[in-house]
Every structure is written in C-alpha cells, then in structure tokens.
N, C-alpha and C positions, 0 to 999 in steps of 0.2 A: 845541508847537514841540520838547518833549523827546523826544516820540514821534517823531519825523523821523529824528533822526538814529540812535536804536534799529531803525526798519524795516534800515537796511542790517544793520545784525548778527544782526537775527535769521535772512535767508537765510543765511549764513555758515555755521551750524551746520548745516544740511540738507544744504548741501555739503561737508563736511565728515563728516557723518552718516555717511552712507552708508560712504565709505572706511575708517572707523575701525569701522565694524559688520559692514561686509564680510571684510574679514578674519582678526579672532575667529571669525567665523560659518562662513567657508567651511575653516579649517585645522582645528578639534579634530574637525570630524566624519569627515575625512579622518584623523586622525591616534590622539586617544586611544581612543574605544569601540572600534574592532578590536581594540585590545589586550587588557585586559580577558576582551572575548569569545571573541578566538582563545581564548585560555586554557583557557574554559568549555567550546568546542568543543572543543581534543585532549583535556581533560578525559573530558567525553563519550564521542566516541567512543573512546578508549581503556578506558573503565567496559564500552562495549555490548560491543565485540568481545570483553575480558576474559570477560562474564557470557555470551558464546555460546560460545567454549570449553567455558568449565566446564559448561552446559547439555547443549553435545553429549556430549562424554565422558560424563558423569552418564549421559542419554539412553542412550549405546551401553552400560552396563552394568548400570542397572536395568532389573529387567524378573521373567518369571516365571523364567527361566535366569539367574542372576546369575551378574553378568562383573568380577571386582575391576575397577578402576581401570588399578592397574597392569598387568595384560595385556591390557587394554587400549589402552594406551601402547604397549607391546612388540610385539601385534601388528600395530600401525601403523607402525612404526619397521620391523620384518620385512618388511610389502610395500613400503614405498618403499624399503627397500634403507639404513638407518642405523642397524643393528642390532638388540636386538630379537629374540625367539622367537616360534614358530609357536605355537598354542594347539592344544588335543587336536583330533579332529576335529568332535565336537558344536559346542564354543564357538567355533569358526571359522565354521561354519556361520551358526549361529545372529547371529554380531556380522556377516559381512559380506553374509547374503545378507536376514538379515529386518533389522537395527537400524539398520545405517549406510545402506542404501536410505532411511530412513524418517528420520533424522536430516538428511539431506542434501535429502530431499524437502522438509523442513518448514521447513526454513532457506530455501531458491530460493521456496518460497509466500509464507512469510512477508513475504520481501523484496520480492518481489513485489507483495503486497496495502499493505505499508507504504508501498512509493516511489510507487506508483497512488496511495493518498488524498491522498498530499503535492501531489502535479500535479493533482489534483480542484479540490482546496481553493485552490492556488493560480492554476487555469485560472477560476474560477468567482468568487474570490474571496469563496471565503465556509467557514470551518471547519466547515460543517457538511457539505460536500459530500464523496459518497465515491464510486468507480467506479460502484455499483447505482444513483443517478441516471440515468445515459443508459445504462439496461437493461442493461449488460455480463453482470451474475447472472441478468438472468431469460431474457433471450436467450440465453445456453451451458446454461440447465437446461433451455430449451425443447427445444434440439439434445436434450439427455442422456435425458429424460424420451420423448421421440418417439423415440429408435431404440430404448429397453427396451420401451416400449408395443406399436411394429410391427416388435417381434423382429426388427429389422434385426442381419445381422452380415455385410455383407461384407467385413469389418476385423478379423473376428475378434476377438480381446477388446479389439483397442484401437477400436472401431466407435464405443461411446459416450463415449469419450474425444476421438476427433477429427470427432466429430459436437456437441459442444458447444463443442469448441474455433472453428470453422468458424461455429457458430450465433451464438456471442457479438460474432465479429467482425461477419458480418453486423448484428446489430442495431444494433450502435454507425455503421455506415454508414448503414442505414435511419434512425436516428434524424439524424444530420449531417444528409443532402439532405433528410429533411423539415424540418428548421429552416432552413435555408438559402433567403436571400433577397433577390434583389438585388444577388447576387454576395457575400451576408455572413451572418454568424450573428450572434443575438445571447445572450447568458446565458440569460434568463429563456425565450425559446424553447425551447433547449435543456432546460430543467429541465421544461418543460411536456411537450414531442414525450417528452423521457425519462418522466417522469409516466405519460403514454397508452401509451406502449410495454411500459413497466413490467403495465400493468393489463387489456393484451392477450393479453402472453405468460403472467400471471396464467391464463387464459381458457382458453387453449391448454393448459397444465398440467393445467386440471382437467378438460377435454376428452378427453385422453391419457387420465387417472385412471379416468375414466368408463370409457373402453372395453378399460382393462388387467384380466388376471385375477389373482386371489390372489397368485400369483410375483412379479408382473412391479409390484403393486404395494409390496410387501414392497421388492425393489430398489430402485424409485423413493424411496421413501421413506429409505432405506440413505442412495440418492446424496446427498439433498439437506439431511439434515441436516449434511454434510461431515464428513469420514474420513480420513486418511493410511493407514488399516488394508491397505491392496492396495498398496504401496507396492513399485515393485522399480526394478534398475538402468537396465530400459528405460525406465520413465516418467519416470524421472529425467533419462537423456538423452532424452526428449522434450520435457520442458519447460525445459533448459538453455539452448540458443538462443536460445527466445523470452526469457527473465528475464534473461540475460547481454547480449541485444540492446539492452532496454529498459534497463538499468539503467545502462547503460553511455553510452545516449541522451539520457538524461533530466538530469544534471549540467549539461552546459552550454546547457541553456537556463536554470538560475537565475538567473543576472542580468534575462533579460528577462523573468522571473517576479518581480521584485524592480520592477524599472520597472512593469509593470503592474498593481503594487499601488496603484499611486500611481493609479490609474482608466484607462480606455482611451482617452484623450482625451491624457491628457499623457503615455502611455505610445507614443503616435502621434509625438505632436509630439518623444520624444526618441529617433526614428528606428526601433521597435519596430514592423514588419508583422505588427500582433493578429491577423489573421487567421490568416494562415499560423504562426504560433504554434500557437493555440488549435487547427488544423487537427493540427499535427505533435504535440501534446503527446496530443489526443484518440488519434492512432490509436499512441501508446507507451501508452497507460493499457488502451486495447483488448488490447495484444498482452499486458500484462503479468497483467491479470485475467483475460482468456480462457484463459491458460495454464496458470493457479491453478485458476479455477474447474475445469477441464477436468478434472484430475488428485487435486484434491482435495472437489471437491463447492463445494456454498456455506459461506463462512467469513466471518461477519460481523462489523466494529466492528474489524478492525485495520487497515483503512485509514483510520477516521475518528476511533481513541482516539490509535494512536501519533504522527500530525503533532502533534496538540492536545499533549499532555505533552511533546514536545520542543520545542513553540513558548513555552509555559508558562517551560521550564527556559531555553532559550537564545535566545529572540526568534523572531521572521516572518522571519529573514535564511535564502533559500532556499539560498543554499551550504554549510549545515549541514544545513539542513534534509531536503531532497532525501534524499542518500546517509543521513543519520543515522537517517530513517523506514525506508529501505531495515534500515541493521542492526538498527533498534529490532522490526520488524516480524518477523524472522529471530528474536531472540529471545522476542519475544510465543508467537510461534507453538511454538516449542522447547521452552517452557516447558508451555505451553500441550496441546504433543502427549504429553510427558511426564507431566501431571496426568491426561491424560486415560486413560494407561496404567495409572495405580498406583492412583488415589483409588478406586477400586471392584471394584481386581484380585480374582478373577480374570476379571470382565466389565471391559468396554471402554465407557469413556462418549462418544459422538459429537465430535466437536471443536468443529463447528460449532453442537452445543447449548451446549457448554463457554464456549466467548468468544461465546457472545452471555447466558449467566447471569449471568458476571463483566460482561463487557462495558456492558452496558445500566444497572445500577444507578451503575457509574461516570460514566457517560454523564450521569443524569441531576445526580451531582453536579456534575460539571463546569458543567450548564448554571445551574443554581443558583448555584456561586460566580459565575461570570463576569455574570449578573444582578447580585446582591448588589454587586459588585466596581462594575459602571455603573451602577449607580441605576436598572434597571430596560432595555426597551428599544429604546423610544421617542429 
C-alpha cells in the first residue's frame, strides 16, 4: 500500500528529467568549448602563418648565392613600391627569377596537398585517407610518364605538365562512375575502384618504362620522385587558379563535413545531400592534387601527416581544420623544399624522397600512439 502512492512520484522525476537535463546539456556546448578552442585556433593559425614567413624569407636567401635577409626585405619593399633598394644585378636575378618562383611554388603545393588530405579524410571519414586513394598520384604520373615515354611535345615544355594535369583529373572521374551505383556511391567502393585504379596505372607506368630509352627513363624517374627544381613564374601562374579555386572552395563545406562525421545517415536526416557533398568535395580534391602533382612531381604524407597533427593539436572541428592544413601544408613543404636545398648542398635531394623519409617513420608513430591511446583496434 506504501508502494501506491510512491508510483505517482516516481514518474514526476522523468518529467521533470528531461527539462532540467535538457538545458545544461544543450547550452555549454553551444556556449563554453568554442571559447577555449577559438583561442587554440587564432593561436594556431597565427604560429603557421608566422613560421611561413619566416621559412620563405629564410627560403629566398639561403642557398648556394647568399642573399642577407635584409635585402631581401628591401628588395621586396622596391618592387611593390614601399621603399627599399634595388639589389646588384646577379642577386636580383638570382632572388626573383630562380628563389621566389620556387618559394611561392612550394607554398600553392603545399597548400594544396594539405587542404586535399583534410577533404580526404573528412569525405571518407577515416584519417588515414589521403588524395592517392582514388588514383589522383598515379593517374597525373600516368599522363606525366606517357608523354616523356612517346616523346610527345605539342605543348612544348609544358606538354608533360598539362598531360598529367588532364590525366589526374580524368582518373578521379573514371574512378567516381565506376563506383557509382544506383544513382549513389558508397565509401568503401570508392576505396576499392581507387585500389584497382591505383594498380592499373601501377601497370601502365611500367609499361611506358619498358619501352622508354636510357633519356627518357632518367626523366621519368627525375619526375616521380618530385622536385620544385624547374620552378619559374609560368608554372606558377599555372597552378594559381586551380589552388586559389580549390582553396577558396573548400571552407565552406566544413560544417557539412562536421555533420557527416556524425555517419551519413544522420548527416541525411540533418538536411546534408552526402552525395552531392562527396561529389563536389571529390572533384576540389581532384583539381587541388592534379595541379600539385602536375607541377611538382609526386609528394607524399603531406596530405595525410598535416590533417592528423592539427587534429591532434586542436580537435576534428573542420573550420580550423580545413584552411589550417592548407597553411600547415605551405609550411611542411617550405620547410621541407628548403632541407632539401641545403642538407647535401652542393647536390640537390628529391623532395618527394625527402617527406616520404621523414614522413613514413612519423607516420608509423603516430599509428602506434593512437593504438596505445585506444587499447588496441578492435
């Protein structure tokens, strides 16, 4: 009989429950972690942009022609018109026709292969994913690789630059419509069609190789370890557009890359067309490593280290993330084109051997802490 009159009070609390749970629950995450984070973020990006400064400058005046600093400064401050003197005629030369091509190339790469892994990783939802999954790399070397092979040049020197550019996009479309199905894609297709695409243009590589001579395999070999060494202000503005296109693109899709962490199911249900997402992010990832690859060969692990260490430092929240692998990416490579200048001066180390030396051993820690960190991962 005591029990009776308990039953009404105990639903009381359920009703009750909920409005007082509700509350708490739906204000601090709207209100306090931004704070905090913003923080971390201008933090951040004010550390990158700082440390690519100082890279490029550094950049534009070490070398085998040393350039102090400060005329450096002075001669930048002279061509835009904010005072500033002219430098002799060598060291003018030398800083704006060989170093600042080659500074400004590897900054537009970089950012490039950086904000590419970020849209990888977050289209696939998996950190390990990088552009070379759905063929982008082996599709623009197959372009690059087939016009040194069949001494193609009706482009003149830029023939194997816009024959890989051309080749990369194509595959990442071949790859789309063969996973496409039923008016849809799905992830793990995608990773498999890229898999086989991957192990095709593999094919084809060694094909070319087979029937290139001594020359032409020497070049090939050149390309594909990736280089900034032929750097000038044409290629530069060749690959401006597309990296300025993409990069400029790719920000405001973070929020629906933030919703579709959450799975593509409830990423549906909170008004997100995954498709057409996954469709427009695919062909920004295309345009942004096609453009890379094109120009600078194959450069690997800085689309899939820089997301990872900025995710590390400042969370999965894609509106840092995004543009932050963009500058993160800019300075990898800066750095990165820089070591590859000095550490063995007077020869020249590959870049693309370079970040994949460093690259890969950190890689593997990474994967080890992050086990260690989940108990395994199962």
């Amino acid at each position: 009989m005591t029990a009776l009159p308990e039953a009404p009070t105990t639903p009381e609390p359920p009703a009750t429950d909920p409005s007082t749970t509700k509350a708490p629950a739906a204000e601090p995450p709207a209100t306090e972690p931004p704070a905090p984070r913003r923080g971390r973020s201008a933090v951040l990006t004010l550390s990158l942009l700082a440390a690519l400064l100082l890279l490029s400058l550094l950049s534009a005046g070490i070398g085998a022609y040393e350039i102090p600093l400060g005329d450096v400064l002075a001669s930048v401050q002279h061509r835009i018109g904010l005072g500033g003197h002219a430098l002799d005629r060598t060291a003018e030369s030398v800083l704006w026709n060989i170093r600042l091509p080659r500074v400004v190339l590897a900054v537009l790469v970089g950012a490039s292969l950086g904000c590419a892994g970020a849209l990888m990783q977050g289209v696939f939802g998996n950190p390990l994913a990088e552009p070379g999954v759905i063929g982008i790399s082996a599709g623009a070397a197959v372009g690059a690789v087939g016009a040194i092979a069949l001494g193609l040049t009706f482009l003149g020197n830029w023939t194997v630059t816009v024959c890989a550019f051309v080749a990369g996009l194509a595959t990442v479309l071949l790859v789309y419509a063969m996973s496409r199905s039923g008016g849809r894609t799905e992830v793990v297709t995608l990773i498999l069609t890229g898999i086989a695409v991957n192990a095709f243009a593999g094919a084809l590589i060694g094909l070319f190789l087979f029937f290139a001579d001594n020359a032409q395999i020497t070049q090939i070999t050149f390309w594909q370890l990736g280089s900034l060494a032929q750097a000038t202000w044409p290629k530069v503005l060749a690959v401006l557009p597309c990296a300025l296109l993409g990069l400029a693109v790719a920000p405001f899709h973070s929020r629906r890359l933030d919703l579709l962490a959450l799975g593509e199911r409830p990423a549906r249900h909170l008004g997100v067309d995954v498709e057409r997402l996954r469709v427009a992010l695919i062909l920004v990832v295309a345009l942004l490593t096609a453009a890379a690859v094109a120009v600078a060969g194959i450069i690997t692990f800085v689309g899939l280290l820089v997301p990872h260490l900025l995710r590390m430092a400042n969370g999965p929240g894609h509106r840092f993330l995004v543009p932050g692998s963009a500058l993160g990416g800019a300075v990898v490579l800066a750095a990165g084109d820089l070591a590859a200048r000095t550490v063995a001066a007077p020869a020249e180390l590959p870049l693309g051997v370079l970040t994949a030396l460093l690259g890969s051993p950190f890689f593997f820690w990474l994967l080890r802490r992050t086990r260690r960190r989940q108990g395994g991962w199962a």
